[in-house]
C-alpha positions, 0 to 999 in steps of 0.5 A, a space after each residue: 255251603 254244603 259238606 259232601 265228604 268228610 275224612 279222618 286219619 288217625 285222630 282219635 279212635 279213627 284208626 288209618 283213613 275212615 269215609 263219610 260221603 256226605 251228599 245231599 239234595 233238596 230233598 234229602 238233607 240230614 246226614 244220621 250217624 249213629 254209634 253207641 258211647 265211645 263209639 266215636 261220635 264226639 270225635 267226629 263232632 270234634 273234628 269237623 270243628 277243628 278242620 273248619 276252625 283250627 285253634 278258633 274252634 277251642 276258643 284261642 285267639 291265636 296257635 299256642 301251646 295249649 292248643 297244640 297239646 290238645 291236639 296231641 291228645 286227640 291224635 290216634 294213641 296206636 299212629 303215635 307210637 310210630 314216628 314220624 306220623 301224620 295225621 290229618 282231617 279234611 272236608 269236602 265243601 261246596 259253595 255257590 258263586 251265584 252260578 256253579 257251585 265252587 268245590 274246595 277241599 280243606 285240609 287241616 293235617 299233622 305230622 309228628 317227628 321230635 315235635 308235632 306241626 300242623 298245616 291247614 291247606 285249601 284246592 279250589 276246583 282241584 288247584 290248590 290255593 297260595 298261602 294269601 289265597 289261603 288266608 283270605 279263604 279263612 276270612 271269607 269261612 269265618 264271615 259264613 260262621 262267626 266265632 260267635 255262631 259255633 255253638 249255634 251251628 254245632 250243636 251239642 245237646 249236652 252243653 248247648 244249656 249252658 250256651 244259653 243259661 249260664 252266667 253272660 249267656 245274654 251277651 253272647 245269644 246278643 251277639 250271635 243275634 246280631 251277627 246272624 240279622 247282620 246288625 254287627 256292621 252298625 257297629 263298624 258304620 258308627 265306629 267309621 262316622 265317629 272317627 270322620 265326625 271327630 277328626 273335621 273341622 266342625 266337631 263340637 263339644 255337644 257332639 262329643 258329649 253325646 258320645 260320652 252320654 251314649 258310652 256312660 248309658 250303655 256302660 250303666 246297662 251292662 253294669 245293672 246287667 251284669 249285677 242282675 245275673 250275679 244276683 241270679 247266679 248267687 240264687 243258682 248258687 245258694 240252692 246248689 250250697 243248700 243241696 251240697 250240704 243235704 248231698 253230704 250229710 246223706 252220704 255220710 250217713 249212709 256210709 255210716 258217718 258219725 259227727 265228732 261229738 257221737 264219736 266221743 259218745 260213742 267211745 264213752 258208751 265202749 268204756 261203759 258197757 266194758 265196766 258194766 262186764 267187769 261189775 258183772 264178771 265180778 258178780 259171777 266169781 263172787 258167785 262161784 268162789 263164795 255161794 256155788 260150791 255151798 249150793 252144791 253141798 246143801 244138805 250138809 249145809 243144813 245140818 251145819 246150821 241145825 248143829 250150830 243152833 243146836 250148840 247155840 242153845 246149849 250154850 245158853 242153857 250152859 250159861 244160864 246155868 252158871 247163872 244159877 249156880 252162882 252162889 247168891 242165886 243157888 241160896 236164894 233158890 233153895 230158900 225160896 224156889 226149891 220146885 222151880 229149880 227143879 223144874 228149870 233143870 229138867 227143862 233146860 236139860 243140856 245136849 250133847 257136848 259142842 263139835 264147833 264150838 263156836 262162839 256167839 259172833 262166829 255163828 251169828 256170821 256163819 248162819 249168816 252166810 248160810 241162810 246167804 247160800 240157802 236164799 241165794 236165786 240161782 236164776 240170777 246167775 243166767 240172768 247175769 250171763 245174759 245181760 253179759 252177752 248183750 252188753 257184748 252184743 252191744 259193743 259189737 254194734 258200736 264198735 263196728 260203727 266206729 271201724 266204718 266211721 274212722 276218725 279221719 272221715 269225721 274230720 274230713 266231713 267236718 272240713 267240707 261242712 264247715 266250708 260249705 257253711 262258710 260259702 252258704 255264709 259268702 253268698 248270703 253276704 253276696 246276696 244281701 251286698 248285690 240287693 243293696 247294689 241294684 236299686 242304686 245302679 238302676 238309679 243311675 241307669 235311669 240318670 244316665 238315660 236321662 242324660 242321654 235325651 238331654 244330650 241327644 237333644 241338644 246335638 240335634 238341635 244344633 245339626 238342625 242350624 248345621 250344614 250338609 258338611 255335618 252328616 256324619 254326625 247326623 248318621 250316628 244319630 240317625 244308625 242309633 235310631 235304625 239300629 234300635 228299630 231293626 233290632 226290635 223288628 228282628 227280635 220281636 220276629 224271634 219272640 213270634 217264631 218261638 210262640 210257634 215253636 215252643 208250642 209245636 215242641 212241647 206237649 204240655 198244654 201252656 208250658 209257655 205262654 209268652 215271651 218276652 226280649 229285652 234291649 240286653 237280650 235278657 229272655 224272659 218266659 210267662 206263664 198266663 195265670 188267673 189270679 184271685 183280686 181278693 188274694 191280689 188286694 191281701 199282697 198288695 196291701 201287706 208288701 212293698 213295691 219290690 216285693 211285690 214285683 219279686 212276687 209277681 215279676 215286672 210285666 204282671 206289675 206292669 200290666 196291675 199298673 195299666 189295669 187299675 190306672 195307677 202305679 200306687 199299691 193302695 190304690 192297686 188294693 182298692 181297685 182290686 177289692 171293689 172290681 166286680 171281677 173274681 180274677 185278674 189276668 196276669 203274665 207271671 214270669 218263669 224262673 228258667 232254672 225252676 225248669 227240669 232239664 227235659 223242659 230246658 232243652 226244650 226251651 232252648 230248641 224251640 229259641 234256638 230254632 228262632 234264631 237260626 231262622 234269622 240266617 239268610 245263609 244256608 249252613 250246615 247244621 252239626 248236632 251231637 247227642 240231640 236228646 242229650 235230656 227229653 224224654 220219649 214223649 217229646 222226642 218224636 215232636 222233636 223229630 217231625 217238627 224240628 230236624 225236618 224243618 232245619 233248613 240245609 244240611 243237618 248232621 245228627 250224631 245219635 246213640 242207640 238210646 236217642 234216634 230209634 227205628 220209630 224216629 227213622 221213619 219219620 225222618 226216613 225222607 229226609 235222609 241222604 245217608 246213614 253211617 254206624 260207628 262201632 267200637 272195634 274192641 275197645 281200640 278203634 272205630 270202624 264206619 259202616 255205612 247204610 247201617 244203623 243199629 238194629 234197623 235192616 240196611 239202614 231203615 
């Protein structure tokens, strides 16, 4: 199958009727459309899909309501101001018959009155096809790529990942598989052969209870399955809870978040530095009502309390004077003291009469107050302001941290931590719950296989006495049998292919090492490494057998197991400790989600290439943002060894930033041609073709 024209009008940014011849040869396969973000790109991807596909390409199992929505929303916002307005893509496609290729075009059109209709019509050779010619074409295209082989053949470098990694991505790499290798016609052979077994005369009941065994084995597969990828979806989950509650404590901080309790603190702190003001404020009116205006006036001051001591001493020589003039004292000092008198008199002679005349109490508090004023430091005054000032300073800081951090935001930053922490919770539970679940379902795998041998047995035995009448019964066995060895045949092809591929792709010396698929299509990816004995005897000796294979992963155990010839850890830790051997070699297994998204893509092209080489078909390949998460080092590897080796047509759609000039020339022989997309000012797309960014005419 090949693509020679695709055209688009108004859908999306495609305004009116816009081009892109898209023959190819042998020789010159890849079809390069480059357009910078929004240039129109992913509507083209979009496009082709819907035109192909119609409302399988969204995922919906027949035209509803929202499939029509969608489509509204794609059509060209300027077209459907208009009404009536018709919109439609159509795609030139070439097949071969065995002989001359067949030419057909499909035509997914719309047209919008009170409501928006859609037609998909089909010309063969330039005739137009009828409505059953038309559906059985559907039918024929869907067998070329199954629903389950969309993702493979439009490629979409930002979400193919999730294709792959995500939860149930095992089912459904399985299925594409199988489709691919043409294995799903097993399905529909045993379904025909059970149906014609069960419905003769000679069904038996051993039959049927291989059946029921065969069903319960399978159904305790996918059970153990589907609990193993919860458990590592809940990983996956727990470390983006951890980096969730990190994200928004870091962001709150930055923006200046405060917890509850600070923003009480913080409130406490306001109402401090205001009373401490107060105090201060206080301080400096005490100041200036009771000590400035004194200071201001020191000299008379002084002599306010010279003269109050001075009237402080003539008061007491007046008092000691009425003393001595007592009579019983006078008497007594005429008889006996009449010098001293005379002496005292003179000595206490008194002063002048008293200005304040205060008494003994007042001017003990008076100079009290003075000697106040006169020792008063007017440093503390500045001292005063200054503490003042950074208190002022102080508020401003806090306040301003409360004005960014209003209450509301610490209440909603509460609410999402509390949730968080409540879902950290949920998944430690899930976690703990799955742990407990998994060894119990693994036993029953291993009960239900074992049945199943048993079964399986019993009804060949008996087909062994049966007559050639019974060789329905002996196909379903013997399709179960055919299946198996082809499956493993085929993936053991895809492990091989990606060995060499991987290896081509990544410059990193052993990045992978091996690989390995199991029956489910679990892929699992090794690294080989070197491992000290005496390290290996230390674990052996201090874990049990599941901790040990979380350590190590199943296929180092298994290979422990064949290197020291037993399966028990003692054991393992003997032979480890007395082998003359300083290493062991053993394959340890890769958590794929340890991988960086560079290192993803590029697992997942080297395994996609795998696959696809599976195909006897020759389909063409859509592949938008090819470089969606490698970087520069890997993008030329990329280019030489992966979209030159695709085998029929590839379209790859490339900003700027992706395919460069150096890509160009190394897939410059392999172009047929080169369209670039440019964004009309900011309204619609226009196609320019033989160009490509800064390239000269293409190249």
């Amino acid at each position: 199958m090949r693509i020679d024209q695709i055209a688009l009008y108004n859908f999306g940014s495609y305004e009116g009727e816009a081009i892109f011849d898209t023959r190819t040869d042998e020789a010159r396969t890849i079809i390069l459309v480059g357009g910078k973000n929004g240039a129109g790109k992913t509507t083209l991807f979009t496009a082709m899909r819907i035109c192909l596909y119609g409302y399988m390409s969204m995922g919906y199992k027949s035209p509803n309501a929202y499939y029509i929505r969608a489509i509204e929303k794609f059509l060209n916002h300027s077209a459907k101001l208009q009404r009536p307005t018709q919109a439609y893509v159509k795609i030139h496609i070439s097949l071969s018959n065995g002989r001359e290729p067949e030419h057909y075009l499909l035509t997914r059109a719309w047209m919008i009155e009170e409501a928006l209709s859609e037609t998909f019509s089909v010309e063969k050779n330039g005739v137009g096809m009828t409505a059953d010619e038309t559906a059985d074409f559907e039918k024929y295209l869907f067998s070329l790529i199954p629903p389950e082989l969309f993702d493979l053949y439009f490629f979409d470098g930002e979400k193919i990942a999730d294709f792959f990694l995500d939860e149930g991505g095992s089912a459904r790499i399985k299925n594409a598989f199988l489709t691919l290798c043409g294995y799903d016609v097993f399905d529909i052979m045993l379904k025909n052969f059970k149906r014609l077994y069960s419905g003769s005369n000679k069904a038996t009941p051993d039959f049927d209870n291989y059946l029921e065994a065969k069903e319960a084995s399978e159904q305790a597969h996918a059970k153990l399955q589907e609990l193993s990828a919860q458990l590592q979806e809940c990983d996956i989950e727990q470390v983006v809870c951890a980096a969730d509650i990190s994200a928004l404590e870091k962001n709150y901080r930055q923006k200046g978040g405060v917890t509850q309790e600070e923003w009480t603190q913080k409130l406490l702190l306001q109402k401090e530095e205001e009373k401490k003001r107060d105090n201060w404020n206080a301080l400096l009116k005490k100041w200036a009502n009771e000590l400035i205006p004194f200071l201001m006036i020191q000299d008379q001051v002084l002599s306010v309390k010279k003269q109050i001591e001075e009237e402080t001493s003539n008061q007491k020589y007046r008092n000691f004077c009425e003393v001595l003039d007592t009579p019983e004292i006078s008497k007594l000092l005429k008889q006996q003291l009449p010098a001293l008198r005379e002496i005292v008199q003179k000595q206490l002679k008194g002063g002048e009469p008293p200005l304040l005349n205060l008494s003994f109490e007042q001017s003990a508090v008076v100079l009290g107050q003075i000697n106040q004023i006169l020792n008063f430091d007017v440093g503390k005054v500045a001292k005063c302001k200054q503490a003042i000032k950074g208190s002022l300073a102080s508020s401003a800081a806090v306040r301003q941290e409360l004005e960014n951090s209003s209450l509301s935001a610490v209440q909603e930053y509460m609410t999402k931590q509390v949730r968080l922490y409540e879902r950290k919770t949920q998944l430690l539970e899930q976690k703990a719950n799955l742990e407990r679940l998994i060894p119990k379902q693994d036993k029953v795998v291993k009960q239900a296989d074992e049945i199943l041998s048993q079964k399986k047995a019993v009804l060949e035995e008996e087909l062994k006495k049966a007559s050639i009448h019974d060789i329905s019964a002996r196909a379903v066995i013997m399709l179960d049998q055919l299946q198996h060895s082809l499956y493993r045949h085929q993936v053991e092809r895809v492990e091989s292919i990606f060995r060499q591929e991987i290896n081509i792709l990544m410059r990193k010396k052993r990045f992978i090492d091996d690989i390995r698929i199991d029956e489910q299509f679990n892929i699992h990816i090794y690294r080989i490494e070197d491992l000290s004995t005496a390290t290996l005897a230390d674990a052996l000796s201090a874990n049990s057998p599941d901790q040990m294979r979380a350590l190590l992963g199943d296929a180092a155990m298994e290979q422990l197991q064949k290197v020291t010839n037993t399966n028990d850890l003692d054991g393992m830790a003997f032979y480890c400790r007395c082998c003359k051997q300083d290493t062991l070699t053993l394959p340890i297994e890769i958590d794929k989600a340890s991988l960086s998204n560079g290192e993803k893509q590029i697992f997942i092209m080297a395994l996609y290439y795998s696959l696809v080489q599976l195909c006897g078909h020759e389909i063409p390949f859509i592949i938008d943002t090819p470089f969606a998460r490698i970087d520069t080092e890997h993008r030329r590897n990329i280019s030489q060894h992966f979209f030159r080796e695709l085998r029929g047509q590839v379209f790859i759609l490339s900003t700027n930033e992706e395919i460069d000039s150096d890509h160009l020339q190394i897939l410059k022989d392999r172009i047929a041609s080169v369209y670039l997309l440019e964004n009309v000012q900011n309204k619609h797309t226009e196609v320019v073709k033989n160009s490509y960014f800064e390239v000269p005419n293409g190249f």
